[in-house]
C-alpha positions as CSV (number, residue, x, y, z in Angstrom):
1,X,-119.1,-13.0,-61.4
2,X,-121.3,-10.7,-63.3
3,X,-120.0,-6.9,-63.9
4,X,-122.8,-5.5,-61.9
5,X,-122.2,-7.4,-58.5
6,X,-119.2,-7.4,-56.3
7,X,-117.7,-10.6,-54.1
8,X,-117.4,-11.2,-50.3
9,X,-116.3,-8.3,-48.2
10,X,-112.6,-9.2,-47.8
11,X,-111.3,-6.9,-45.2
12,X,-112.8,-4.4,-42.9
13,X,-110.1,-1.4,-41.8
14,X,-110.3,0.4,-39.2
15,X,-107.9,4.1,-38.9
16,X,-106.5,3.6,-35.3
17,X,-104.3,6.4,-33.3
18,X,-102.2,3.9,-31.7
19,X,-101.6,0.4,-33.5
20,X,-99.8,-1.4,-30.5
21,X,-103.0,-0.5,-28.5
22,X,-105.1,-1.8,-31.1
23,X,-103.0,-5.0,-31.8
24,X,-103.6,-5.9,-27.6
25,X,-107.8,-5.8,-28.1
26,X,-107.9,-7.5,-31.6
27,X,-105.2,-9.8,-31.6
28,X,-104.4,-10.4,-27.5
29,X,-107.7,-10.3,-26.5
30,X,-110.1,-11.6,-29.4
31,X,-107.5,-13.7,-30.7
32,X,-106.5,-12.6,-34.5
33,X,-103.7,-13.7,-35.9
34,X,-101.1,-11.4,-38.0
35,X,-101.9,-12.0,-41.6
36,X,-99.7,-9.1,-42.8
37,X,-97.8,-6.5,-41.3
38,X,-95.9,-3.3,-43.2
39,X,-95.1,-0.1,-44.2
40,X,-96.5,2.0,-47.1
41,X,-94.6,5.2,-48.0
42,X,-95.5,8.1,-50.5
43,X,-97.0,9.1,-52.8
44,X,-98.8,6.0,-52.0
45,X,-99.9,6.5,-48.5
46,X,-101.6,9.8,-49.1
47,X,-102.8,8.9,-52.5
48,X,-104.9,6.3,-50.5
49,X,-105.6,7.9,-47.3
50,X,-106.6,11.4,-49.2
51,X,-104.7,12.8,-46.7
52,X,-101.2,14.8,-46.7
53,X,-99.2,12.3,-44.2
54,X,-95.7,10.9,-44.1
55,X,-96.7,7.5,-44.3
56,X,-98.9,4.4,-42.8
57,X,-98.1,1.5,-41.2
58,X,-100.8,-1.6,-41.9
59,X,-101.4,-4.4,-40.1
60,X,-103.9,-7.2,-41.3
61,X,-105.5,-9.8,-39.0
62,X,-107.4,-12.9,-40.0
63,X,-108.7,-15.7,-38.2
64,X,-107.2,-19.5,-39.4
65,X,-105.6,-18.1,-42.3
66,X,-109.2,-17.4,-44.0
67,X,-108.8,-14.3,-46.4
68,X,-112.3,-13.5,-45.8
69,X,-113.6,-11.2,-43.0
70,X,-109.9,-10.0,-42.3
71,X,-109.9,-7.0,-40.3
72,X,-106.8,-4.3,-41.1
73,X,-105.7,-1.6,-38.7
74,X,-104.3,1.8,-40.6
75,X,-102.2,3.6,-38.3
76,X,-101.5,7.3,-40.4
77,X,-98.4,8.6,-39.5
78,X,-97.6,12.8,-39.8
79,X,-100.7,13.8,-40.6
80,X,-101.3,17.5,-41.5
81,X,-103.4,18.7,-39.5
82,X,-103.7,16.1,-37.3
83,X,-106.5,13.5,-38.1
84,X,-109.3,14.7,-35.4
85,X,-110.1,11.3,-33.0
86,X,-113.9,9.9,-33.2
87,X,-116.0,11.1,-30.2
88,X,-118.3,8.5,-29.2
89,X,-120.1,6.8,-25.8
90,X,-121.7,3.7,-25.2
91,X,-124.7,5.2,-27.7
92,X,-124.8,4.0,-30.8
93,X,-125.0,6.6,-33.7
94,X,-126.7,6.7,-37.1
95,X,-124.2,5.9,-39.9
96,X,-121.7,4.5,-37.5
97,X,-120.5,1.0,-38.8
98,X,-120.8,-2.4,-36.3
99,X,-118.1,-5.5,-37.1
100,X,-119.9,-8.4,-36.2
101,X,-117.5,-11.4,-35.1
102,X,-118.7,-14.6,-34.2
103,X,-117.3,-16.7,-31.0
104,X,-117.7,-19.7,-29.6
105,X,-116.9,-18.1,-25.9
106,X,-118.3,-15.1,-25.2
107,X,-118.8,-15.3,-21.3
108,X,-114.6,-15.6,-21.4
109,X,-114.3,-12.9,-23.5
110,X,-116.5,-10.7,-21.5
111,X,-114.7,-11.4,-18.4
112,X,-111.5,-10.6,-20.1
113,X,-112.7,-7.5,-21.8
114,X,-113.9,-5.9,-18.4
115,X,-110.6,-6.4,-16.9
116,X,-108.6,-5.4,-19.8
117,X,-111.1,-1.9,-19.3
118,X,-112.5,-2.2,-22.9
119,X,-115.5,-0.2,-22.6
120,X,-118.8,-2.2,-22.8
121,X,-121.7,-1.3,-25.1
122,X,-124.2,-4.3,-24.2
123,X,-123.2,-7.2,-21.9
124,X,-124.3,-10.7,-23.1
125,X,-127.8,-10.6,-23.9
126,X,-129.7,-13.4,-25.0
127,X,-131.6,-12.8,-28.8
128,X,-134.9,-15.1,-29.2
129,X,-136.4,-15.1,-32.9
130,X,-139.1,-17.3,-33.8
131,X,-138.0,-20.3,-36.1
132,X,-134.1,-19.7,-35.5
133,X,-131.5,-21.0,-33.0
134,X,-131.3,-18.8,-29.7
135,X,-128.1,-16.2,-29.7
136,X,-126.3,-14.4,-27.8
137,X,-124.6,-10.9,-28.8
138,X,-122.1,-8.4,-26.8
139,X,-121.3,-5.3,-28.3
140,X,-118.1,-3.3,-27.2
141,X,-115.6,-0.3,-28.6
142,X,-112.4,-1.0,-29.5
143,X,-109.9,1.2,-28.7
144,X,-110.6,3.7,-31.3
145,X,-114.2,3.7,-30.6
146,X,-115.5,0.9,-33.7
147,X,-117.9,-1.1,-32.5
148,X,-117.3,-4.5,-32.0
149,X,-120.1,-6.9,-32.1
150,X,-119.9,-10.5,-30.9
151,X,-122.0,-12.7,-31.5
152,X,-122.3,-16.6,-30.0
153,X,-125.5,-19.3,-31.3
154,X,-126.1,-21.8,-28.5
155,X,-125.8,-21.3,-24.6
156,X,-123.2,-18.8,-23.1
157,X,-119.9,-20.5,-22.9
């Protein structure tokens, strides 16, 4: 790889307020898998996190093993002050960062997602571009307010 250009984007990680909360819409619902799990003490939490904590507990999800596009959720504990919690609505914001996640089906996971309360961005809507396969993309918040895009080529399933 030359100096100047970097590889695939290995991991995505999200700061969440509550990890078990987290772990119940990315692993229950979308169906990750627990690729690592652990603690990380000082000076080695807040060296990281740039912030004056206790420590973190990190949890790392992948799909089929792949060690690309893993998603980790940082849950910082004894923060001071407190880490302030994102404020965000079904807007989208300049700046604000989208995961896209691909599925196979998305109709099921929209059904699943309004009963579980997860609060719905965009419901399935169907993409058309000229010279590409039709698609279908859902955007919700997790938890923590990241949005969650999904996307699904091909009829809704």
């Amino acid at each position: 790889m030359p100096a100047n250009q970097t590889a695939p984007v290995k991991r995505t990680t999200v700061v969440v307020a509550d990890l078990t909360r987290s772990l119940a819409f990315y692993r229950d619902l979308l169906g990750m898998d627990v690729f690592f799990e652990g603690d990380i003490g000082n000076p080695g939490a807040s060296g990281v996190t740039a912030v004056d904590c206790e420590d973190l507990r990190m949890v790392v999800l992948s799909v089929a093993g792949s060690e690309l596009g893993m998603v980790g959720l940082m849950e910082i504990h004894g923060v001071k002050p407190p880490l302030a919690a994102t404020q965000w609505d079904k807007r989208l914001k300049t700046g604000e960062a989208i995961l896209v996640i691909p599925t196979e089906n998305m109709q099921s996971l929209h059904e699943k997602m309004v009963a579980a309360g997860v609060c719905v961005v965009t419901p399935p809507t169907r993409i058309v571009v000229p010279g590409r396969p039709e698609i279908h993309e859902m955007m919700v918040r997790d938890p923590d307010g990241m949005v969650v895009n999904l996307t699904q080529r091909g009829p809704l399933r």
